[in-house]
Structure formats: structure tokens, C-alpha cells
Gaussian input, Z-matrix of N, CA and C with variables (Angstrom, degrees):
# hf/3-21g

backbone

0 1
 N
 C     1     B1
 C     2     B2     1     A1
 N     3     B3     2     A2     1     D1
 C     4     B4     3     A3     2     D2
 C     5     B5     4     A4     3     D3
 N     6     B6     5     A5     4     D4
 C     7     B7     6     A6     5     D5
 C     8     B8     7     A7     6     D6
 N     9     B9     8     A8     7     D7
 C    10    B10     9     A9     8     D8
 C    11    B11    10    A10     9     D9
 N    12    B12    11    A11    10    D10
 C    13    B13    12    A12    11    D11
 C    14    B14    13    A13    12    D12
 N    15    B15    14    A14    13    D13
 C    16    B16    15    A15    14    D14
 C    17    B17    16    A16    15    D15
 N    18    B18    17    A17    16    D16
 C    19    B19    18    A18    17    D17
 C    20    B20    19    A19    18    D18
 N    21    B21    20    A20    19    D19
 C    22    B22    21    A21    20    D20
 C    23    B23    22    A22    21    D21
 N    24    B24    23    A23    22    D22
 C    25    B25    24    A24    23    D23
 C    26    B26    25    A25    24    D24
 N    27    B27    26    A26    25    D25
 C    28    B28    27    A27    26    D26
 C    29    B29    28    A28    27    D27
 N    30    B30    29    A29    28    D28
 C    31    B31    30    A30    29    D29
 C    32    B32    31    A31    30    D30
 N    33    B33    32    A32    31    D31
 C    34    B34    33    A33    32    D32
 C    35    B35    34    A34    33    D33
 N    36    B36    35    A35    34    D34
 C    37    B37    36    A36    35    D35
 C    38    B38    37    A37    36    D36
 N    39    B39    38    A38    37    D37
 C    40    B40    39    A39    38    D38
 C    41    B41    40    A40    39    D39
 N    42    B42    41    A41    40    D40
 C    43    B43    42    A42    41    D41
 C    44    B44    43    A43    42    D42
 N    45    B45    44    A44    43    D43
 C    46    B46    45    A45    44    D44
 C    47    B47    46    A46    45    D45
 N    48    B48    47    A47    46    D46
 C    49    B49    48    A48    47    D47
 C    50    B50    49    A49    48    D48
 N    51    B51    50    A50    49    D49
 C    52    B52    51    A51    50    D50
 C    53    B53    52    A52    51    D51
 N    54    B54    53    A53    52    D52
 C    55    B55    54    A54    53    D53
 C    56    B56    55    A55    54    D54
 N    57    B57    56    A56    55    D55
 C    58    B58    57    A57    56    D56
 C    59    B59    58    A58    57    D57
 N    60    B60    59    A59    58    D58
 C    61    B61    60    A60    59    D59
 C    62    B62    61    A61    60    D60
 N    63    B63    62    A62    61    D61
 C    64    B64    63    A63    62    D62
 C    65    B65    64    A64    63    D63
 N    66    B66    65    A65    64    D64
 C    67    B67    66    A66    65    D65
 C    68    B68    67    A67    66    D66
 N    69    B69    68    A68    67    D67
 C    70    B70    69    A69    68    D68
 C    71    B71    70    A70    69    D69
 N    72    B72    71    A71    70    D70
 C    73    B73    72    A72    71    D71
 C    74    B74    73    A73    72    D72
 N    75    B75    74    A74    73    D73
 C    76    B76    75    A75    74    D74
 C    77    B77    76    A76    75    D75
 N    78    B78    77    A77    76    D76
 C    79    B79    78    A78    77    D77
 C    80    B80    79    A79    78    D78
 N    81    B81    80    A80    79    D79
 C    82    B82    81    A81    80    D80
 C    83    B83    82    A82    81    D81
 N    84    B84    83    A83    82    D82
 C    85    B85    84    A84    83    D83
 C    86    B86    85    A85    84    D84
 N    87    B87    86    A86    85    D85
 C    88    B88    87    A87    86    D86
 C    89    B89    88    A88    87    D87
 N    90    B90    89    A89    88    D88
 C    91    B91    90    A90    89    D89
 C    92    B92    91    A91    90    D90
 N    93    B93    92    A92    91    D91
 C    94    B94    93    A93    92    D92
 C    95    B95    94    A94    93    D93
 N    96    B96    95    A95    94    D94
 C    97    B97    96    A96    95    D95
 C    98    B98    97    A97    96    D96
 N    99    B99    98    A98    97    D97
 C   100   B100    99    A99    98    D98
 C   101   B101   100   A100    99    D99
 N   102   B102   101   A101   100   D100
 C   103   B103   102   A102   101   D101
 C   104   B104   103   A103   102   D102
 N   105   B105   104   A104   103   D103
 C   106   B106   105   A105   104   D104
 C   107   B107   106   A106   105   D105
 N   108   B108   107   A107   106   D106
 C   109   B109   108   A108   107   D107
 C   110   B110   109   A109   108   D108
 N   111   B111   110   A110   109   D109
 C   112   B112   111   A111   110   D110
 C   113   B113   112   A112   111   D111
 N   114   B114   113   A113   112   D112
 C   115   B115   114   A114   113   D113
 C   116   B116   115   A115   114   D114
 N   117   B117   116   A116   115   D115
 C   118   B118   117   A117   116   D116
 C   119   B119   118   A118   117   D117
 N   120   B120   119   A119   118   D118
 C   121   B121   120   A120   119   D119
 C   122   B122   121   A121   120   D120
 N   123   B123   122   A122   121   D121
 C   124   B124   123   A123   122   D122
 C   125   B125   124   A124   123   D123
 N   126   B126   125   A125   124   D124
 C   127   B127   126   A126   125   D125
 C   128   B128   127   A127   126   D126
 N   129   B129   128   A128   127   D127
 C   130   B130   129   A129   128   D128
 C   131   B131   130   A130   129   D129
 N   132   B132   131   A131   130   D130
 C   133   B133   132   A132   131   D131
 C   134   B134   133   A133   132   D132
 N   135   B135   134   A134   133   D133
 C   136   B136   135   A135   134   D134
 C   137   B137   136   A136   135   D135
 N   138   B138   137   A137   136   D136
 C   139   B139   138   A138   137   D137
 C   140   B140   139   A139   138   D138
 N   141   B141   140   A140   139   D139
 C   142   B142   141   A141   140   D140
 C   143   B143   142   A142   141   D141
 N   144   B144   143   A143   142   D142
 C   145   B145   144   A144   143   D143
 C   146   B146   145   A145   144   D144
 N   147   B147   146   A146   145   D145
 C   148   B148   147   A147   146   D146
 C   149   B149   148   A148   147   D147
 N   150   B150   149   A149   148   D148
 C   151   B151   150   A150   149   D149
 C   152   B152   151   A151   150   D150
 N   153   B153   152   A152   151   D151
 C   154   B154   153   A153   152   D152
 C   155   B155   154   A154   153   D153
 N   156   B156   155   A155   154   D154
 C   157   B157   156   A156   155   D155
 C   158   B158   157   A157   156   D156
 N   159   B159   158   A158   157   D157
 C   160   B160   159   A159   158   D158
 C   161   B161   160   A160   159   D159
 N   162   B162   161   A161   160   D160
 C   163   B163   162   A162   161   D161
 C   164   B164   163   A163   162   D162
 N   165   B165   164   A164   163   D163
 C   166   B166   165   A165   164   D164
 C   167   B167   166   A166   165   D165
 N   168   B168   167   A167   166   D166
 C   169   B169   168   A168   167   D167
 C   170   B170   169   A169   168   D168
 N   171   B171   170   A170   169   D169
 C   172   B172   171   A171   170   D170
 C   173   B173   172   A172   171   D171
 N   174   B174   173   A173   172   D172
 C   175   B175   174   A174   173   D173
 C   176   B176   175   A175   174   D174
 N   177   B177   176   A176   175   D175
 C   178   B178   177   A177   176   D176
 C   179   B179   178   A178   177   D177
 N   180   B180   179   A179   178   D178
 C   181   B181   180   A180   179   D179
 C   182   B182   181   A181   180   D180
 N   183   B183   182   A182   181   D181
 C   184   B184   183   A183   182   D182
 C   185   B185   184   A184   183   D183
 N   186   B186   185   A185   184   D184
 C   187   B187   186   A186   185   D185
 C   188   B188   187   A187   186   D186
 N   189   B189   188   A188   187   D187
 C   190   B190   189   A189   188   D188
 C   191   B191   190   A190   189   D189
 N   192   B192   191   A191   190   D190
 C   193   B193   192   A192   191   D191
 C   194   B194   193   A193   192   D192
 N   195   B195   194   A194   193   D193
 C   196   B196   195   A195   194   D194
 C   197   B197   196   A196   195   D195
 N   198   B198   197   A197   196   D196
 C   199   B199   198   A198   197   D197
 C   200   B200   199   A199   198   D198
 N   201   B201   200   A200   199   D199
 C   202   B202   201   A201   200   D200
 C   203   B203   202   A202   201   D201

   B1=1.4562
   B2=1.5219
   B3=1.2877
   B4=1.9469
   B5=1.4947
   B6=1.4479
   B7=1.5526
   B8=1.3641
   B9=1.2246
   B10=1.7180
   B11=1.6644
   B12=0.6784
   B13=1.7372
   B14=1.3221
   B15=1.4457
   B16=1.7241
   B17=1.3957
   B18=0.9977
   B19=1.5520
   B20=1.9004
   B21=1.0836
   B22=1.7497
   B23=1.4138
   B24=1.6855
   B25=1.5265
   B26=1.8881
   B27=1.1586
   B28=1.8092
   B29=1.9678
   B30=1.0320
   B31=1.5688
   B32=1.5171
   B33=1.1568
   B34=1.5294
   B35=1.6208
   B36=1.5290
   B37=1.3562
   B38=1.8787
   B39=1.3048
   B40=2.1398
   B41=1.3205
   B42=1.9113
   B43=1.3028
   B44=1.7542
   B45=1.3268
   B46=1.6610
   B47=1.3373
   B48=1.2813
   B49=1.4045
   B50=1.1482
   B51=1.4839
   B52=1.6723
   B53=1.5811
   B54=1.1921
   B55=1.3421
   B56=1.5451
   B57=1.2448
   B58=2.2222
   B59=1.6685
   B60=1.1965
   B61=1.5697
   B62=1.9811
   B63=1.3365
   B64=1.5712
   B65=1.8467
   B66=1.0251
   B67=1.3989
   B68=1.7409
   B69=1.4284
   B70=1.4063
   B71=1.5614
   B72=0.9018
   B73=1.6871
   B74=1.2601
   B75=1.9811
   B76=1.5583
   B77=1.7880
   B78=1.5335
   B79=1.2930
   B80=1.3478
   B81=1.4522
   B82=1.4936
   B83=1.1419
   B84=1.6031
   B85=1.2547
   B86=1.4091
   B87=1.4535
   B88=1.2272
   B89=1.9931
   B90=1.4828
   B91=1.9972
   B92=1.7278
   B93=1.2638
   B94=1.4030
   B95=1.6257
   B96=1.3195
   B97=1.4381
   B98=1.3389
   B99=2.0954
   B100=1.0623
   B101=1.6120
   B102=1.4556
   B103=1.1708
   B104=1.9320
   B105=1.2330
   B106=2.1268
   B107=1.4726
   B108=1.7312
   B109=1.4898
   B110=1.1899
   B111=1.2515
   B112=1.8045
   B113=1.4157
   B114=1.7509
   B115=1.1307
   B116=1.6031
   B117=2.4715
   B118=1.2899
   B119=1.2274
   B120=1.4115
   B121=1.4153
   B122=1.5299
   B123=1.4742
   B124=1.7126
   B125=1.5092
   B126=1.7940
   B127=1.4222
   B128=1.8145
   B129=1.2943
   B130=1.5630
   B131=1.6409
   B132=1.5404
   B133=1.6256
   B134=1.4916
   B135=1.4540
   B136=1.4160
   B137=1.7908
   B138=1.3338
   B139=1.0361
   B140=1.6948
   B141=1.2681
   B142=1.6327
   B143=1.5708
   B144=1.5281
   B145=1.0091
   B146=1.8264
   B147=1.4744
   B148=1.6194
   B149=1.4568
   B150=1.6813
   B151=1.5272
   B152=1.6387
   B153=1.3017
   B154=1.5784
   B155=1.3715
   B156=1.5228
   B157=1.4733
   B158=1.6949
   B159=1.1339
   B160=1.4868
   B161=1.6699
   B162=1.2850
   B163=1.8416
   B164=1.8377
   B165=1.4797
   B166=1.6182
   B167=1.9759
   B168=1.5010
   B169=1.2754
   B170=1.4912
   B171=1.4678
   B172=1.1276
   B173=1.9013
   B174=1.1698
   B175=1.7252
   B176=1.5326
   B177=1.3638
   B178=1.6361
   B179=1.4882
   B180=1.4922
   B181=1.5755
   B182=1.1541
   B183=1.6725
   B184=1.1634
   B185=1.7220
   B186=1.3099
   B187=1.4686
   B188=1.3975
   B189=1.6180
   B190=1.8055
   B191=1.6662
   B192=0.8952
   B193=1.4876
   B194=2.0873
   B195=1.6404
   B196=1.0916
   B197=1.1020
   B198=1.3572
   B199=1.4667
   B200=1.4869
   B201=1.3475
   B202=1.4505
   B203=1.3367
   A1=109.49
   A2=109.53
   A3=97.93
   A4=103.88
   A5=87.42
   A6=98.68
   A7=127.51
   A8=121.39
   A9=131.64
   A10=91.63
   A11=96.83
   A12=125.26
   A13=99.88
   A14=129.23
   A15=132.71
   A16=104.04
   A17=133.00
   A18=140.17
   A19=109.25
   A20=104.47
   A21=115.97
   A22=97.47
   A23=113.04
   A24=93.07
   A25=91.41
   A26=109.18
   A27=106.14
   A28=86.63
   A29=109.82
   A30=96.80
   A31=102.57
   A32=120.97
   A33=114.39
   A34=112.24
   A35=116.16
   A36=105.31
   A37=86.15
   A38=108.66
   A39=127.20
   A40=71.23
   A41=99.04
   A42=119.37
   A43=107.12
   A44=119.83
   A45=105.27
   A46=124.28
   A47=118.90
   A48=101.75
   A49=134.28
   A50=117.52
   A51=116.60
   A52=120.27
   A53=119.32
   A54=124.31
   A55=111.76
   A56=88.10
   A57=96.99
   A58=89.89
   A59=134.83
   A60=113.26
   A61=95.79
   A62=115.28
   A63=120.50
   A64=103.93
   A65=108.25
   A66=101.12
   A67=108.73
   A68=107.23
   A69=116.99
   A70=109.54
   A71=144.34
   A72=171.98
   A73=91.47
   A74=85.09
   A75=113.14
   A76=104.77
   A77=97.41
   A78=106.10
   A79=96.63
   A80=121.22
   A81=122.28
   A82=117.15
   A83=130.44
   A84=120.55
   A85=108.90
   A86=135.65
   A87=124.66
   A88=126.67
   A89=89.21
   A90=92.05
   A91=87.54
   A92=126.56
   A93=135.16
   A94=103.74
   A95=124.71
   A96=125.63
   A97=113.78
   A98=115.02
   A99=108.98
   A100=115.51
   A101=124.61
   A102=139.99
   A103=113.88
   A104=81.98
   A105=87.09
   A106=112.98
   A107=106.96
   A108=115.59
   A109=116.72
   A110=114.24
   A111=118.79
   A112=112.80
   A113=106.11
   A114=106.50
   A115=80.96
   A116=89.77
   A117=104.75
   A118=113.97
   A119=135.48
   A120=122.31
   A121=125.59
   A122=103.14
   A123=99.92
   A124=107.25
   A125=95.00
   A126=117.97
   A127=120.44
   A128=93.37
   A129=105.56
   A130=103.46
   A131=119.49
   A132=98.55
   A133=140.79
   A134=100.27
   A135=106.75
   A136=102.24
   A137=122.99
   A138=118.21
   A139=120.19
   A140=100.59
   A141=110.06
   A142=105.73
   A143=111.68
   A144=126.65
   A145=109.83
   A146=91.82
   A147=128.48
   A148=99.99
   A149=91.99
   A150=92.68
   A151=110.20
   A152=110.48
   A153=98.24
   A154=99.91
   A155=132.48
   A156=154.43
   A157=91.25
   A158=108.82
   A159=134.73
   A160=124.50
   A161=95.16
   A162=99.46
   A163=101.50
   A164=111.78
   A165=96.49
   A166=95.61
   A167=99.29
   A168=129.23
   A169=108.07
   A170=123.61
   A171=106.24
   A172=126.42
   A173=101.26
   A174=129.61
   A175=92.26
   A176=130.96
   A177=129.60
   A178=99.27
   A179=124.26
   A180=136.74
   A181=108.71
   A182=128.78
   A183=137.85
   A184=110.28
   A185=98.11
   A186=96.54
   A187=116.18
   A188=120.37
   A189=95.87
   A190=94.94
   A191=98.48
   A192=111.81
   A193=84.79
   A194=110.71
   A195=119.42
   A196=106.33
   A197=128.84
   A198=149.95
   A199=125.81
   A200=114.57
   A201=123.59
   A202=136.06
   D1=128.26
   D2=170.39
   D3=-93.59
   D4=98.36
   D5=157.04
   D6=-34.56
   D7=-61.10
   D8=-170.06
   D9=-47.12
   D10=-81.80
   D11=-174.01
   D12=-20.44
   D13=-66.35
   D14=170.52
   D15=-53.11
   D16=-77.00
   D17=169.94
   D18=-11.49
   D19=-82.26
   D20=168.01
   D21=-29.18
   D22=-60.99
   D23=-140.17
   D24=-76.86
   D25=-16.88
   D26=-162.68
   D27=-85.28
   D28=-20.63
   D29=-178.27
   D30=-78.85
   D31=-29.18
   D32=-179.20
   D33=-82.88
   D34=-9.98
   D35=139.04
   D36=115.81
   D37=22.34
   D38=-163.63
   D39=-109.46
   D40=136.52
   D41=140.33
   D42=-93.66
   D43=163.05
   D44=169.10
   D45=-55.17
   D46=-27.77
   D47=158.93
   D48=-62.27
   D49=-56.51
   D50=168.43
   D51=-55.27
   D52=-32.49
   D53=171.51
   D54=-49.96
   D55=-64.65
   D56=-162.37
   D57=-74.25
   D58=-8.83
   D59=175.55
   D60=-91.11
   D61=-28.22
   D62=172.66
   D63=-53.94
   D64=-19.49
   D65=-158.12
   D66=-134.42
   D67=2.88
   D68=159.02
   D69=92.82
   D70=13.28
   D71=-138.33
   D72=-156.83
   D73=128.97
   D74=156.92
   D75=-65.38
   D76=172.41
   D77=-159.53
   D78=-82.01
   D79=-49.87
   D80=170.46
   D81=-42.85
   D82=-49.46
   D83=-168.67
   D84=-84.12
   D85=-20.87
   D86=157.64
   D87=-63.04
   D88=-26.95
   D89=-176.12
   D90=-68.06
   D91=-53.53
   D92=-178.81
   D93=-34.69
   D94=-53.22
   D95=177.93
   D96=-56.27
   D97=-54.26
   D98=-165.92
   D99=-72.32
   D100=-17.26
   D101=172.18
   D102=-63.26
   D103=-39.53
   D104=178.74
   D105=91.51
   D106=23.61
   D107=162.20
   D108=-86.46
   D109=-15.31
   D110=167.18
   D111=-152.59
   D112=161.36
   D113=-171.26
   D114=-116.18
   D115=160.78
   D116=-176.44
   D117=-66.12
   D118=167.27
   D119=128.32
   D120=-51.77
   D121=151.22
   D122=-177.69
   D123=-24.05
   D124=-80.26
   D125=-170.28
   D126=-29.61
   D127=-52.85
   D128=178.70
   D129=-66.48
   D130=-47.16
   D131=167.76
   D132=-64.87
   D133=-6.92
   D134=175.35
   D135=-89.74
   D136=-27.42
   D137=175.91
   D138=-78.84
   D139=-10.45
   D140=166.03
   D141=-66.14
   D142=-61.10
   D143=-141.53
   D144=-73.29
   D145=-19.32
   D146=175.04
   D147=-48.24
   D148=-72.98
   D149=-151.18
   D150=-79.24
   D151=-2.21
   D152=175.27
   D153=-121.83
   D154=53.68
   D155=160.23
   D156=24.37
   D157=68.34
   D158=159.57
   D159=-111.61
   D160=109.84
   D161=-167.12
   D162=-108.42
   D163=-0.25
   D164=-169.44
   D165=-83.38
   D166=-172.14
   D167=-178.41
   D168=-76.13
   D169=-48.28
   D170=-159.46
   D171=-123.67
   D172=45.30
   D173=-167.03
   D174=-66.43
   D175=-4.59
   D176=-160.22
   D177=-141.13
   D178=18.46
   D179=150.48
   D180=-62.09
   D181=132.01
   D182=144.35
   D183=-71.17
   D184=80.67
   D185=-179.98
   D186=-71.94
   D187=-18.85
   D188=167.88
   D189=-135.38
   D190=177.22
   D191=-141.37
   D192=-105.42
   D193=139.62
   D194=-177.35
   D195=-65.73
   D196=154.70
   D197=145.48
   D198=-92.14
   D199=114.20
   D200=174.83
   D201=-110.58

């Protein structure tokens, strides 16, 4: 799961629905991103990165490791 990435968007106050319609993405294919079953397209990551005024490198790290 990328943590950061959920964090941002719930700190900016986005459920995944309102988020991925903020950012032009179905809701599935954005939970799919924030989960780390797919990666964005460029375009769509700059438009992530847009709406939660995020300028670093690594907002799309699986910083902890899944549990199964």
C-alpha cells in the first residue's frame, strides 16, 4: 500500500471517490494505484501530484511492505 499517498489524499480531506473524480480517474482505477496494483500514467501522476500540492519524488513508494 503507499501509505504517503492515502495519508495526503485523506489529509486534504478526498475520500477515493472524490479524489479520483478530482483527478479524472475512475474510482477503481485510482484505489488500484493507491494500493500498488498499478502504476499511474505520467499524465495522471502529475495530476495526482497536482491536486495534493506535492512536488517530491517519491509520493508512489510502497513505503511498508503488505501483509497477507
Amino acid at each position: 500500500m503507499r501509505v504517503k499517498l492515502r495519508r495526503l489524499r485523506e489529509a486534504h480531506g478526498y475520500t477515493q471517490q472524490t479524489f479520483s473524480a478530482a483527478v479524472g480517474a475512475s474510482r477503481t482505477h485510482y484505489t488500484q494505484i493507491e494500493t500498488g496494483d498499478k502504476q499511474p500514467s505520467l499524465k495522471l501522476a502529475l495530476r495526482i501530484k497536482r491536486a495534493l500540492n506535492y512536488y517530491g519524488d517519491d509520493i508512489f513508494d510502497n513505503t511498508m511492505p503488505v501483509r497477507k
